[in-house]
C-alpha positions, 0 to 999 in steps of 0.5 A: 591662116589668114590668106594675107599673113600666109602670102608674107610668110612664103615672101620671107620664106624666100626671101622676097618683097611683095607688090601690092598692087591697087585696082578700082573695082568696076573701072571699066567694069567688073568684069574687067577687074576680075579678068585682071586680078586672074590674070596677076594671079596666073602670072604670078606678078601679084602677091596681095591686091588692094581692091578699091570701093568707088565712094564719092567722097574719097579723103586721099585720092588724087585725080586718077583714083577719083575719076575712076571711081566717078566712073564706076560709081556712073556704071552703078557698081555697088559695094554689094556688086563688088563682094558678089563678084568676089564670091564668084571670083573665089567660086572660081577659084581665085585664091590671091589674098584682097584687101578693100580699101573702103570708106568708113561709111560705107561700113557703117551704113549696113553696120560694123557686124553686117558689112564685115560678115558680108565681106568675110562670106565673099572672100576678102581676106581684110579691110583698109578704112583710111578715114576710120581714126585708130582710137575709134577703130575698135568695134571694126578691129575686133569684127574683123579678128573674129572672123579671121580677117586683118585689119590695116591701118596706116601711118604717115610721115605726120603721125605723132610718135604716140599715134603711130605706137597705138597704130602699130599695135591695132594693126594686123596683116601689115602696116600701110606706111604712107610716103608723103603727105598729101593724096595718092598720084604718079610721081617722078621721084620719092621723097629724099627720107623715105627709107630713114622714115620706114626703117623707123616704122619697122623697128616697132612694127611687129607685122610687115610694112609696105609703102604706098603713094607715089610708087608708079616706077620699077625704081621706085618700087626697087628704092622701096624695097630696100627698107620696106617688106612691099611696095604699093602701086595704085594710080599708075595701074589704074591710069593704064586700065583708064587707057585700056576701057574700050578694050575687051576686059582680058586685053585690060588685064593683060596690060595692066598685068604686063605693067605689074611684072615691070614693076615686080621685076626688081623684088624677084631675086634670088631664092633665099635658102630656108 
């Protein structure tokens, strides 16, 4: 079993929600990103990370994602340099379920089949391709199925009812369920119909649902929880790590990892009884 299907089948087995959270890979540095997702996984305040491919012209980021992929694009990280420090990072024994979050054309530049068996080889467990539309989706959907890895798609409060049926149905590992419109950031506060909104998702929704855009709060995260299977958190998590850069690579991880388990504190309830 895939390693993402597998973390949401020991979340519903006890009873809990998921934080996803989101880091820039290579902002500050590599090392520093490895060191971090070792240090959620040791402390167990991550149940699936979203690993950021720094790309020049993201559609959907807000200031803090873009700098920092400005940044790590300045410090020559690479898509290849990313998958090579994931296949060191898994050697090393890593086992926490990664998503990238990737351009479209970042896949489409070595080709569909290439990229995926590179990412597959390296030890991502699926890919997140914002700006890749459903209906042309196909080719990179059935790469990915053949080699066991999940294809994420996402829906946003705009989605016509027809678009968000065909989402639902392509999609696999969960559903990334956009909050708002407009880019990711910190906000003070979530939309007023947000749980109105995600509840209508997962109605027709056969996989998880978790939200992303905005979260950056523990009570944000707890709203969020109350209809969603997860909460993503990006930009707060990448701002704290921007903070940190000067710092050794495990102080980094260690603030960003404190900051997760704030985060995570309102979805570690009580154990449901199996």
């Amino acid at each position: 079993m895939n390693r993402v299907d597998e973390a949401f089948r020991r979340l519903r087995h006890e009873g809990r929600k998921a934080l996803l959270p989101f880091v820039t890979a290579g902002d500050p540095s590599l090392e520093a990103t490895g060191r971090i997702l070792r240090e959620m996984e040791e402390r167990g305040v991550a149940d699936l990370v979203e690993l950021g491919v720094p790309y020049s012209d993201p559609i959907a980021d807000g200031p803090v994602i873009q700098a920092s992929y400005q940044r790590a694009l300045g410090a020559g990280v690479t898509p290849q340099g990313i998958l090579d420090g994931i296949a060191r990072w898994r050697r090393e024994g890593l086992q926490l379920p990664v998503c990238l979050m990737v351009a479209y054309a970042l896949v489409f530049r070595p080709g569909v089949e290439a990229f995926v068996a590179r990412a597959a080889e390296a030890g991502v467990d699926g890919l997140i391709v914002p700006d890749l539309p459903v209906e042309e989706s196909g080719a990179l959907g059935r790469e990915l199925a053949k080699r066991g890895m999940v294809h994420v798609l996402l829906v946003a409060p705009t989605t016509s009812e027809a678009r968000r049926e065909r989402i639902l149905e392509h999609g696999t590992g969960f559903i990334y369920c956009v909050s708002v419109t407009g880019i990711t950031g910190e906000r003070k506060t979530l939309p007023p119909h947000l749980e109105e909104y995600v509840r209508d998702v997962k109605k027709q929704a056969k996989i998880p649902v978790c939200v992303g855009f905005g979260i950056s709060r523990p009570e944000h995260v707890k709203a969020v929880a109350a209809a969603a299977d997860g909460a993503i958190v990006g930009s707060a998590l990448v701002h704290l790590a921007a903070d940190h850069a000067k710092d050794s690579p495990q102080r980094i991880a260690t603030a960003v990892a404190d900051l997760c388990e704030s985060l995570a504190r309102p979805l570690r309830g009580k154990k449901r009884r199996s």
